[in-house]
C-alpha positions in Angstrom: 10.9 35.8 -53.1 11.5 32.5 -55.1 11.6 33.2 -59.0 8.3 31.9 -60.3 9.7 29.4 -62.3 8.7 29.1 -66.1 7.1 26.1 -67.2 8.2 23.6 -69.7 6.9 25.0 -72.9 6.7 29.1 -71.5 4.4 31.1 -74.4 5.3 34.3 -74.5 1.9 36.0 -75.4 1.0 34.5 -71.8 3.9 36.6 -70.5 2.9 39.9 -71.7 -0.4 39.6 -70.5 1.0 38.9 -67.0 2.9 42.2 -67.9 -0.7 44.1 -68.7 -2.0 42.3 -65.6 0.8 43.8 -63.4 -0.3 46.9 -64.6 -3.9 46.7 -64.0 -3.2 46.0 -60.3 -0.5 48.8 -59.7 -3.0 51.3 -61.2 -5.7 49.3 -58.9 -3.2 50.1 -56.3 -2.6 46.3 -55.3 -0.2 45.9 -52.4 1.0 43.1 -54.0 1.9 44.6 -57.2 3.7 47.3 -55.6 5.6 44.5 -53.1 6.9 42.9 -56.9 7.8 46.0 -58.3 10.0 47.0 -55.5 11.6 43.6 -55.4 12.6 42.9 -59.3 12.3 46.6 -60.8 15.7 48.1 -60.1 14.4 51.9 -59.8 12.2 51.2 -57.0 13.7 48.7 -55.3 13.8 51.5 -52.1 10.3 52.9 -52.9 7.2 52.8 -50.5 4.4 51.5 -51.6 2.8 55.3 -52.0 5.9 56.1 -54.2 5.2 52.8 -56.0 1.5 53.6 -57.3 2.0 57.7 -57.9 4.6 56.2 -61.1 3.8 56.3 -64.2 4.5 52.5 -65.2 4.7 51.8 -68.8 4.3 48.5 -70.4 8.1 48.2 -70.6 8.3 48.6 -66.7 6.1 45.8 -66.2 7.9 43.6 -68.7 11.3 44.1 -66.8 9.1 42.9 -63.7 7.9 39.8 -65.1 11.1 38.9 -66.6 13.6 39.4 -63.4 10.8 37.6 -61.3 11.2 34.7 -63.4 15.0 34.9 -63.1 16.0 36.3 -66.3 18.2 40.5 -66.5 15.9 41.4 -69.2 12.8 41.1 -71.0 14.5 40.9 -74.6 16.4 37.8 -72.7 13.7 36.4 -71.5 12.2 36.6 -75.1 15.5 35.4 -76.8 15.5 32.1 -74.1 11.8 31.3 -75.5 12.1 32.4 -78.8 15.8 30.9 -79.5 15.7 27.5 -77.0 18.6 25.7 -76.8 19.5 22.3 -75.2 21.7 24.0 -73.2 19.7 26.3 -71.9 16.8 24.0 -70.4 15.9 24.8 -67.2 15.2 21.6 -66.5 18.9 20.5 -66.8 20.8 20.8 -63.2 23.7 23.5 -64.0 26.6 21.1 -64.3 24.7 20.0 -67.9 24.0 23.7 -68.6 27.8 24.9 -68.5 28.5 25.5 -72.5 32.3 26.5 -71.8 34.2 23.0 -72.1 37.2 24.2 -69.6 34.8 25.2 -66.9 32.3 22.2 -67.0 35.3 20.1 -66.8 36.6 21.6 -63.8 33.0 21.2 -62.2 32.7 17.5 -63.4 36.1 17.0 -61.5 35.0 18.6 -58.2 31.9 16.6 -58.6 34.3 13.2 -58.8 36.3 14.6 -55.9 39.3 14.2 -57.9 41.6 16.4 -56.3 44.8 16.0 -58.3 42.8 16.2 -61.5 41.5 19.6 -60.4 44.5 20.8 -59.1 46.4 19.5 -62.8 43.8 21.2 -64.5 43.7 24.7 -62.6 47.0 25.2 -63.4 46.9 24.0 -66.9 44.1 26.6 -66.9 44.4 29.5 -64.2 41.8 31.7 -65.2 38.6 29.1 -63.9 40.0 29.7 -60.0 38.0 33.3 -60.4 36.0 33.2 -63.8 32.1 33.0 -63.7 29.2 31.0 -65.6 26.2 32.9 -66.1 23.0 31.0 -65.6 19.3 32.4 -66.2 15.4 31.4 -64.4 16.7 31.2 -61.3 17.4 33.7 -58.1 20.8 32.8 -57.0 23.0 31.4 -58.3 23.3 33.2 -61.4 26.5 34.1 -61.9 28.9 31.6 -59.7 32.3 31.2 -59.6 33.8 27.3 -60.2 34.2 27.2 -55.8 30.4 28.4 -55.3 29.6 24.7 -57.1 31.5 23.3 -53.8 28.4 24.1 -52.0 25.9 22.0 -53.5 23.4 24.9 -53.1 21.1 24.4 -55.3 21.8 20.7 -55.4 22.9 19.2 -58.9 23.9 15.2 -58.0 22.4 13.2 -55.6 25.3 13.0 -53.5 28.8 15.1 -52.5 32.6 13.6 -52.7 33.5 12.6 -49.6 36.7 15.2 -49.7 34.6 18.4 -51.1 36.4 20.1 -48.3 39.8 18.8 -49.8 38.1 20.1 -53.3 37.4 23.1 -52.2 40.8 23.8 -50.7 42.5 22.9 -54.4 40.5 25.8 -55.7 40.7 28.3 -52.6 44.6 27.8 -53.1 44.6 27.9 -57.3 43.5 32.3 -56.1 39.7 31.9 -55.6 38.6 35.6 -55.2 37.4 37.3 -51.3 33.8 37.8 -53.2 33.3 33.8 -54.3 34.7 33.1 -50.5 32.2 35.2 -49.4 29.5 34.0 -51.8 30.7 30.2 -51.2 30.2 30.9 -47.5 26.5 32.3 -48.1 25.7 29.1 -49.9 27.3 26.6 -47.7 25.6 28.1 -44.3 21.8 28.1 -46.3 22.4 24.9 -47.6 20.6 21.8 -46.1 22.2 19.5 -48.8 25.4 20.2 -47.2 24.4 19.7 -43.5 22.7 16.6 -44.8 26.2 15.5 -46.2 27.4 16.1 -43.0 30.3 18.7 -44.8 28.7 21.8 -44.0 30.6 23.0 -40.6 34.0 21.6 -42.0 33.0 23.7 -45.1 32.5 26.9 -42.9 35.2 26.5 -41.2 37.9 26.2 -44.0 36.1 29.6 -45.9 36.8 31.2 -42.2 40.1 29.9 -42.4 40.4 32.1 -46.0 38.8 35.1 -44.7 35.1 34.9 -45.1 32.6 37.4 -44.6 31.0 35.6 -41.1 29.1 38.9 -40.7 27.3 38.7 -44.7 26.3 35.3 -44.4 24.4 35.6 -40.9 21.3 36.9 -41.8 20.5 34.7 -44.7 21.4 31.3 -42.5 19.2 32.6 -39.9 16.6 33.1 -42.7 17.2 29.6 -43.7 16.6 27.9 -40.2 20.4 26.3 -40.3 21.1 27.0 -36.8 23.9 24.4 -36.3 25.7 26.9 -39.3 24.8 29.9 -37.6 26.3 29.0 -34.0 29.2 27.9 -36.2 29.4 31.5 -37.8 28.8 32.6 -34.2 31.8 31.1 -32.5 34.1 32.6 -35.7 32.9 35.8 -34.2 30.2 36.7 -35.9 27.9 38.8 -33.6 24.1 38.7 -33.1 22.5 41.4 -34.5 18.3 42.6 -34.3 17.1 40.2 -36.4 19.1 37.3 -36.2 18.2 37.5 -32.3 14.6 37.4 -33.5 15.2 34.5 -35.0 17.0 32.6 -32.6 14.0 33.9 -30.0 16.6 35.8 -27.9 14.0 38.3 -26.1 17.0 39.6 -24.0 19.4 40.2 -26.5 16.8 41.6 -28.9 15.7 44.3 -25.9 19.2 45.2 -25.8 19.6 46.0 -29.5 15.8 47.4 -30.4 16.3 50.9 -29.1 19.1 51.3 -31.2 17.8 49.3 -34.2 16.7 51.0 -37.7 13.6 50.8 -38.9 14.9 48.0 -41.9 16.4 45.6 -39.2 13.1 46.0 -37.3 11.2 45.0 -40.2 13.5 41.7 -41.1 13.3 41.0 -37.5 9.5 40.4 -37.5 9.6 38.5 -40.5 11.8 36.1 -38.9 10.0 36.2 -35.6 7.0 35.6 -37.5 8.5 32.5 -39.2 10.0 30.5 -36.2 7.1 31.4 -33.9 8.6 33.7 -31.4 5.5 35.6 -29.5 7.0 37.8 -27.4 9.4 39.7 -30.2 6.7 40.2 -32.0 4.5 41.4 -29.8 7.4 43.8 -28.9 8.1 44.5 -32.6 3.5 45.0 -33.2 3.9 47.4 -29.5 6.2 49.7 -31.2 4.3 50.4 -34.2 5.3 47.6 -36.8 2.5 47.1 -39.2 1.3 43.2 -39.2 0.4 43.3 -42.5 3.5 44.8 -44.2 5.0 42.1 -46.7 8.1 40.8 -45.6 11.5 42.6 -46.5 13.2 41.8 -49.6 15.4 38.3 -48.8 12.9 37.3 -46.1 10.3 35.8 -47.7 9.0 39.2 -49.4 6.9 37.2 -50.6 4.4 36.7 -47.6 3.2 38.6 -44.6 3.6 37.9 -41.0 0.3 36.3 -40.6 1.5 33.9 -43.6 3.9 32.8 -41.5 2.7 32.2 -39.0 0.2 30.1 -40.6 1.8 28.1 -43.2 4.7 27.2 -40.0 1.7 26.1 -37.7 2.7 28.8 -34.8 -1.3 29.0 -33.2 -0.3 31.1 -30.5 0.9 34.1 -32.9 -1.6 33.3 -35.5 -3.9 34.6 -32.7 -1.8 37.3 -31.7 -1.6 38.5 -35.0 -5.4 38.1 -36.0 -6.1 39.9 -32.1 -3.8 43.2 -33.7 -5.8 43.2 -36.6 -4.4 41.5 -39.2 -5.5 41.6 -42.3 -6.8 38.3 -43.2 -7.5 38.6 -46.7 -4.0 39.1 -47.7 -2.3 37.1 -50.6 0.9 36.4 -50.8 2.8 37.5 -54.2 3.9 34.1 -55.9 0.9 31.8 -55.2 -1.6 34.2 -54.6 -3.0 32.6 -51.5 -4.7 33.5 -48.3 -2.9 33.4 -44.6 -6.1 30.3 -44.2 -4.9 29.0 -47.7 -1.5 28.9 -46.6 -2.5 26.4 -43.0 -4.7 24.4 -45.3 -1.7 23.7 -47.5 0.6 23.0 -44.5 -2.2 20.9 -43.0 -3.0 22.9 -40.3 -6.3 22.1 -40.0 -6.6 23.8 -36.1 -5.3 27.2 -37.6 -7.3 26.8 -40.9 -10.8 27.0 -39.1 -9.6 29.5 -36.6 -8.9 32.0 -39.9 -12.0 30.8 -41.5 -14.4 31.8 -38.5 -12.4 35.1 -37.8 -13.0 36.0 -41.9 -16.5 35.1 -41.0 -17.1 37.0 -37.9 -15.1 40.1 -39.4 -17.5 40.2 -42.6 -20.4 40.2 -40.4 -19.5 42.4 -38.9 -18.5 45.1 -41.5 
């Protein structure tokens, strides 16, 4: 899910009683605690939620939790970044500002002016930037990027891209640019609507094919994204359609072909992406076989939401009543905002989708 961001003046003391919270709800055997423990606590990232609750969480546990789901490794770096602030560290600040090494920030500020010569004069006064990293904290991506991951504008730190990014981006492909940035690059530039708004984003994909991108590890994630131009671009590089980028792309044939065959982890992504562009029929495929509507979403597709989420907050009415006629759970809150599947539609302003939830929550209690 998205980290939840820190605000402008975090207080630590609030922190750890979001830590004590966490584990209030785990021993209350919250499905939504469990869902954030598997997501930021390293030793259950593969756990089911029954695994989940029979731990025995210490405080410690829960303050690794809080602190990777803000975006930080550690709890005693989240501390230090509260404790010891520092200009440079503002999260605020878009990372180009937040680069303390002078040789790398120079090399971004370059890319950023698409001065190619410049860059290519100053990668090989300084060959080590072509593969070195920055490390940035309170964020989920992007933490650790290599000088051609800032090509992608993904997250976005100027208002606008040099014309010849792709030119830019070649300078620093040929300067030795390492398979996993290509790969990472790649990731960025496919999810990326700043690119495609920039109108650089298929030239972009192209020229990481051209250096031997991973087509295959970027496919999911575009899907995931909704950049569909990108992912028939990936496509026709030869990337194949798996399970659950069919389900996003609402292939019901394909998607019969591969389900027999599919394991129970691409079946799962596949209904949270079914579930998020709308597509009835997989779904009621995926809900036939025995995939459990009210199962939070797969880490890296919107774990932070159920089906019936998204179905709401997207304004797909048709599975909204698909999901509620399987028995969805209605009262389910979502992990980062703690909302309702109707909270979500009132947000979106779905109003038609809103009063449907309301009067099923009102016929199920009255029922119970």
């Amino acid at each position: 899910m998205p980290v939840r961001r820190l605000p402008s003046q975090p207080n630590l003391d609030h922190l750890k009683n979001q830590a004590k919270d966490l584990l209030k709800e785990h021993a209350a055997r919250d499905l939504g605690a469990a869902q954030r423990i598997r997501e930021f606590h390293p030793r259950y990232s593969s756990a089911a939620d029954n695994q989940i609750f029979a731990a025995q969480l210490k405080l410690s546990d829960a303050q690794l939790t809080i602190a990777r789901e803000s975006g930080f490794q550690s709890w005693p770096r989240l501390k230090r970044h509260i404790e010891q602030p520092s200009a440079i560290n503002q999260l605020s600040l878009p990372h180009h500002e937040r680069i303390a090494e002078a040789q790398f920030r120079r090399a971004v500020d370059l890319l950023d002016a698409g001065d190619a010569d410049g860059l290519r004069a100053h990668l090989k006064r300084h060959p080590k930037l072509a593969h070195q990293r920055v490390e940035f904290e309170g964020w989920n991506y992007f933490q650790n990027p290599s000088l051609l991951e800032f090509v992608a504008g993904n997250p976005m730190r100027r208002k606008t891209m040099p014309r010849n990014i792709t030119e830019m981006a070649k300078v620093i492909l040929d300067a030795g640019a390492d398979k996993l940035a290509i790969d990472e690059t790649l990731a960025l530039v496919a999810t990326g609507s700043w690119p495609r708004e920039c109108g650089v984003q298929l030239a972009l994909i192209e020229l990481l094919c051209d250096y031997g991108a991973d087509l295959q590890g970027a496919m999911r994630s575009t899907a995931l994204h909704g950049e569909r131009d990108a992912l028939h671009a990936l496509i026709a590089r030869g990337a194949h359609i798996d399970l659950p980028v069919a389900a996003a792309l609402g292939r019901v044939e394909e998607f019969c072909h591969l389900f027999p065959a599919a394991t129970p982890e691409d079946r799962h992504l596949a209904l949270a992406l079914a579930s998020q562009f709308g597509h009835v029929e997989i779904v009621r495929i995926l809900l036939d076989a025995g995939e459990n509507p009210d199962r939070y979403h797969p880490v890296g597709g919107h774990s932070h939401a159920t089906p019936l989420h998204q179905a709401a907050g997207f304004g797909h009415e048709n599975l909204v009543r698909l999901l509620v006629e399987r028995g969805a759970r209605l009262d389910m809150k979502d992990t980062l905002w703690r909302a309702t599947p109707a909270e979500w539609a009132q947000h979106e302003g779905k109003k038609e989708i809103e009063h449907y939830l309301r009067a099923a929550e009102s016929e199920r209690a009255s029922s119970s």
